[in-house]
N, C-alpha and C positions, 0 to 999 in steps of 0.2 A: 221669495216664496210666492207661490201663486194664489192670487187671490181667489175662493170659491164668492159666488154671487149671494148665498144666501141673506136674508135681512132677517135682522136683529137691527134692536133697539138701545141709544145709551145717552145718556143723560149726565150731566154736570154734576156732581155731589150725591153720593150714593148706592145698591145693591147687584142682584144678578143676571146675566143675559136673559132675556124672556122673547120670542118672534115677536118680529112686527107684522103689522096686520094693515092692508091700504086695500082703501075700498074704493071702488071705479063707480060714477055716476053713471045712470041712466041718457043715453045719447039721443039727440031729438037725431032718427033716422033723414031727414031730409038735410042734416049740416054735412058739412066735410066730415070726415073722419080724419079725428087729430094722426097725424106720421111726425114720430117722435125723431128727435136726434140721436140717441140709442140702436132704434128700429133702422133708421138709415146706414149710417154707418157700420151695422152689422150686414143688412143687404150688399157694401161696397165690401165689405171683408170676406162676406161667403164667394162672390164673385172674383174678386184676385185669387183665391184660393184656388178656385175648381179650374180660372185661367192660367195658370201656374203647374197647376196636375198634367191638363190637357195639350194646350199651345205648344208646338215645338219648340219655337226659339224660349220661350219664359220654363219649360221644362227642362229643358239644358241648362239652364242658368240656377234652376233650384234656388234661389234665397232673392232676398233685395234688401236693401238700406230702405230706415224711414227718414226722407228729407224733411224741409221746411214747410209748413201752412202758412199763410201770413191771411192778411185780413187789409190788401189794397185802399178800399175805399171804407175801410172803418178804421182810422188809427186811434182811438179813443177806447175801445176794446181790447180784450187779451182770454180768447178762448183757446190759444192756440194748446196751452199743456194739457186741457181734459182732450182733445181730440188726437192729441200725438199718443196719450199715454194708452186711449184706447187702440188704437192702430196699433200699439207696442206689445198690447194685450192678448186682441182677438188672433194676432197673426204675427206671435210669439214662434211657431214652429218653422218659419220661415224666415223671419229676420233675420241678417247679418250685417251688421255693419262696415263689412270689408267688402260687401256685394257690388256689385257693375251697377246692378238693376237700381234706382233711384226710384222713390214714391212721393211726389210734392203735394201740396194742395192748398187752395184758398175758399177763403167763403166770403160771404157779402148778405145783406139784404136787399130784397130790391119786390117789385109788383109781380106778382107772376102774371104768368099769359096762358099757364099749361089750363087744361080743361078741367081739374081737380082743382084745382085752387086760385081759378082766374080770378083776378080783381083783390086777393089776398097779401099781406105782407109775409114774406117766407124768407126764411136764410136758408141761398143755396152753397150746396155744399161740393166743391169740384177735386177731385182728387185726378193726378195722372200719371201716370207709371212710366217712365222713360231711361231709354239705356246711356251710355256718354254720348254714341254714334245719333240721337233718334232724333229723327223726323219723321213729322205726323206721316202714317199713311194708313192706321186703322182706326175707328171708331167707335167705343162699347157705350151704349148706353141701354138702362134697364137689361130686359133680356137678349136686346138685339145680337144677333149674331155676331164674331169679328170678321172683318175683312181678310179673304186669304192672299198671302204673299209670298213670293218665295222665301226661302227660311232663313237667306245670308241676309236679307232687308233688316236695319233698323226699326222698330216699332214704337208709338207712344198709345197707349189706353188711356181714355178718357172713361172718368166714373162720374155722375152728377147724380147728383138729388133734390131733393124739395124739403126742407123740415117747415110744417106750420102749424105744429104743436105750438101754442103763445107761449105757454110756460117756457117750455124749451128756450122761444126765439128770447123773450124774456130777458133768461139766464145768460144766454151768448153773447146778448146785446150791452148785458153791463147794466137792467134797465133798473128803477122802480114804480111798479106798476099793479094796481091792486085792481082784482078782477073779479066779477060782476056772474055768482054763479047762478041769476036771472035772467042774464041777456045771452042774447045767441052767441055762435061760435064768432059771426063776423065783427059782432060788437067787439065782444074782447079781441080780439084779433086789431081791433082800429084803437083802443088803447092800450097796447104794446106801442103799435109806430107812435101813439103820440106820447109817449113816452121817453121817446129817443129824442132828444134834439135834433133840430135841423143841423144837419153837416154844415156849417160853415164857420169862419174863423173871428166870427162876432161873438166878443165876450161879453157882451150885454144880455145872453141866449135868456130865455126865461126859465128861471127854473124849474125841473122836472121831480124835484122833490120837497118834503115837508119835513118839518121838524114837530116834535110832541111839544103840547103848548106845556110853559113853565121849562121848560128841560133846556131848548135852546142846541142840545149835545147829540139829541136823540134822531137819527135820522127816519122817516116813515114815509109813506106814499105821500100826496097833494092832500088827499082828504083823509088821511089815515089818521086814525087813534086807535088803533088796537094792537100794533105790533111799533117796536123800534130797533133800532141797531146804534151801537153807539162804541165808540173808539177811543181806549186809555192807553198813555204808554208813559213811560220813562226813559231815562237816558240809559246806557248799559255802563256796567259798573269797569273800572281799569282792570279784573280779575277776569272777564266775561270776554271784554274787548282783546285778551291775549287768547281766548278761546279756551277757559278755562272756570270750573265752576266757584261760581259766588254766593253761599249762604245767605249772606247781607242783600242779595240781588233780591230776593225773592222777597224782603222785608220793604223794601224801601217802596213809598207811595205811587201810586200810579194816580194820572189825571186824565178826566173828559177831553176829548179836543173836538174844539167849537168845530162844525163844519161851515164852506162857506162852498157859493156855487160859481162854479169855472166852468163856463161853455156849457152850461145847464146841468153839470151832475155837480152832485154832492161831493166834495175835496176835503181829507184831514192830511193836512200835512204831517207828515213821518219821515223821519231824516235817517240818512245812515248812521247805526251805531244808535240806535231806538228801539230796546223792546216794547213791544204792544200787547195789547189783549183785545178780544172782540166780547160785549157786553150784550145780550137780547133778552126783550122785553114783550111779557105778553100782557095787554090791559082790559083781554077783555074778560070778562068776569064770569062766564057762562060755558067758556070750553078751554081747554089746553089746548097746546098745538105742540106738532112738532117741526123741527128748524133745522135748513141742511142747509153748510155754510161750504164756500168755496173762496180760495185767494187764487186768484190767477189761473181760474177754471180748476183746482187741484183741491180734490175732496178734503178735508183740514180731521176727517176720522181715517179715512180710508188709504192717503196718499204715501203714509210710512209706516199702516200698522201689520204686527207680525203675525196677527191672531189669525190669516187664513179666512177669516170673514168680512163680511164687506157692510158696516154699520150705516143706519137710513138717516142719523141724525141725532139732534138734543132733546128733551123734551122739558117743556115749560109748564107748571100746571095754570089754570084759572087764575087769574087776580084776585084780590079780596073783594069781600065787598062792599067797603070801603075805597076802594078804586086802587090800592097802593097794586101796581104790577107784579108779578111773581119775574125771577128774572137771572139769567145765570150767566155767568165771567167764564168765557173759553179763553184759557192762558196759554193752547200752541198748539201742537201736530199732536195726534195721539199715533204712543207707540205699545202698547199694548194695554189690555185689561185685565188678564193675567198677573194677578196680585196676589202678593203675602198679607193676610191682615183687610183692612176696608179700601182696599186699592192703593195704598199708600206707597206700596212699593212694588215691583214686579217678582215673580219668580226666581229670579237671576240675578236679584238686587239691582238691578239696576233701574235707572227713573224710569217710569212709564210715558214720559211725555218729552217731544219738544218744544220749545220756546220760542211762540213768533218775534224777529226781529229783521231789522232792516239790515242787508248788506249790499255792497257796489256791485251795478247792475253787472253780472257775468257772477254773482257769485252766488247766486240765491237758489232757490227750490227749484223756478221754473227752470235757471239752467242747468240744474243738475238733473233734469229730468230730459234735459236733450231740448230745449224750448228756447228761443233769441226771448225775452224777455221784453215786452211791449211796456203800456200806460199798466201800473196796477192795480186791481179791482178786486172789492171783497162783497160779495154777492152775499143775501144770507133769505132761502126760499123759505115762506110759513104756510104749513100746512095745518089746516084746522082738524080739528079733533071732532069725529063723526061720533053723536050719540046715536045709539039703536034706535032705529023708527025716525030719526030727522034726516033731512036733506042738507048740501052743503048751503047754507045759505051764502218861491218858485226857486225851491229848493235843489239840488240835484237828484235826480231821477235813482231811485234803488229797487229794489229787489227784494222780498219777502222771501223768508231765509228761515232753515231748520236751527235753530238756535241751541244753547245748552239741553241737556239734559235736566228734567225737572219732574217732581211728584207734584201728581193731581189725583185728588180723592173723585174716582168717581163713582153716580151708583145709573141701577140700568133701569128703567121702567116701563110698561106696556102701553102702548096708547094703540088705539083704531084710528087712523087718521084717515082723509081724502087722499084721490091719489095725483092728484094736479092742486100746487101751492094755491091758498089764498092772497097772498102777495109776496112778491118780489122785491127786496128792499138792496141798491148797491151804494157800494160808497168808493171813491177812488182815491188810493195812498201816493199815488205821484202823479201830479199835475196834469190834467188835459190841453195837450195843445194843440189840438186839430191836424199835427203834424203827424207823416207817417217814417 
């Protein structure tokens, strides 16, 4: 089913869909103007497209295959499935997987030089289009024209871009990193990079994240106390492990696991044959937030639901004021909210939800989504909740996997949030080894 764009709001335990509402801050006209990852990628989509209409050789051919993205000089990251699936998306009318035409691409971060964003950290983004036969002989970038050649010639297209939106890089990056909605564009922008670890294969790296004092479980930025993320799982039961549903599954206890730091990100070990759950906390007292969570770049509302809309997130209210955090358990993929009763069941009886768990890597979500399956990473962005009239102030390697089928009560509710997170929180389920 194809997803429409619309936003709607939904929430862990609870009522009925209501719009979401994101409010865009006041830009100091002298910064950059943030170019999103979305915004790019749609620019390399319109352009294959109208290349594709036009171009003799590419209009003969009508379709292409989407190849591999890989991420050369970051093996510590895994954005590859949010960017295939969009490519899978915007240029749905064209795809074939039995095509000639072949579409690759990689990204990276690195310093730009370009005159928009000189001295900036940016992840570029290179897509290129190539037939079995190709060798380079044309050139596309931005709007530049293609090179004419005769029309029996092999061709390769080249697409680049610039994302340096922070959030965005942020996200891609696998970072956590809380940002500073007083300081300019270039500040936040210098902690993003330093957020990243330095690439290299020193496990000494210094840690690039915090933990909530007392908690110990709870991962948060270096100086954060207002948000957490934090990671429970159990073993899966011998009913589950035959790929079949286990009532007892859903009873038996889940525990914290401690994270520790490997090449500077935050590590919970998750073995195969582990369901999990992802657990977020809001402590601050004064505003809710809302919370969009991703496993291996792959939106964890939006990646297998049926409902034809595309949800912005969870919402968290305020803490007490007492300080105890308001706080809610995402137990898998949602598969719809189209419920019998208080969401307890679907329309169709069937569970509305499925089950994060570990399986051997080749067997998980990203590869079923057409993804090679890198290090994996569970991002989780927090957006603060805008009041009216304020400003924003060494396990073997698996695979995060669509697990059984299972009911989750949920309900929906309205927030106004910002529209760029307050912080960036990741945490990584199979070991970083610097290795690509």
């Amino acid at each position: 089913m194809a997803i429409q764009r619309r936003s709607f709001l939904v929430a862990v335990s609870g009522l009925i869909s209501i719009p979401f509402h994101s409010v865009s801050l006041a830009l100091n006209p002298l910064e950059p103007s943030p170019v999103s990852f979305d915004g790019q990628l749609t620019s390399i989509c319109d352009e294959i497209k109208k290349l594709m209409a036009k171009d003799p050789i590419l209009a003969e051919l009508k379709t292409l295959k989407i190849g591999r993205v890989v991420s050369p000089f970051l093996p510590d990251v895994n954005f590859e499935p949010a960017i295939l699936r969009e490519l899978r998306l915007q240029l749905s009318n064209i795809v074939n997987d039995q095509s000639n035409l072949v579409l690759f691409g990689e990204y990276e971060i690195l310093e730009s030089e370009t005159e928009d964003n000189k001295g900036l950290q940016v992840v570029v983004l290179k897509l290129i289009l190539r037939n079995r036969k190709g060798s380079e002989v044309a050139q596309v970038v931005g709007d530049a024209k293609v090179k004419t050649v005769p029309s029996v010639a092999p061709k390769d297209f080249h697409f680049e871009r610039e994302i340096n939106n922070n959030s965005d890089i942020a996200q891609i990056m696998g970072a956590t990193v809380k940002f500073d909605s007083k300081s300019s564009f270039a500040a936040n922008n210098k902690f993003v990079s330093e957020a990243f670890p330095n690439p290299s294969n020193n496990h000494s790296v210094k840690p690039c994240f915090g933990l909530i004092k007392d908690s110990l479980t709870q991962v948060t930025t270096l100086d954060g106390t207002r948000y957490g993320v934090e990671i429970i799982k159990r073993e899966r039961t011998p009913q589950e492990k035959n790929g079949n549903r286990s009532d007892d599954g859903t009873k038996l206890p889940m525990s914290p696991v401690r994270p520790i730091a490997v090449r500077g990100f935050a590590y919970v070990p998750i073995v195969i044959d582990e369901v999990f759950a992802i657990r977020i906390y809001n402590y601050d007292k004064t505003k809710g937030v809302l919370a969009r969570i991703k496993i291996d770049g792959l939106d964890v509302l939006n990646t297998y639901n049926e409902d034809g809309v595309e949800y912005p997130g969870y919402v968290l209210n305020a803490a007490k004021e007492d300080g105890s955090p308001s706080s809610s358990t995402i137990q898998g993929w949602l598969r719809t909210l189209t419920s019998k009763g208080e969401s307890k069941a679907s329309s169709d009886d069937k569970p509305n939800s499925y089950q994060f768990v570990i399986n051997e890597l080749g067997k998980g979500s990203a590869t079923e989504k057409g993804v090679a399956s890198g290090v994996g990473v569970i991002t989780v962005s927090f957006f603060e909740e805008l009041k009216l009239g304020n400003s924003r102030g060494a396990a073997r390697p698996g695979e995060a996997a669509r697990g059984k089928e299972i009911n989750v009560i949920y309900k929906t509710a309205n927030i106004s949030a910002v529209k760029e997170p307050t912080e960036v929180i990741s945490v990584r389920y199979n070991e970083p080894t610097g290795l690509q």
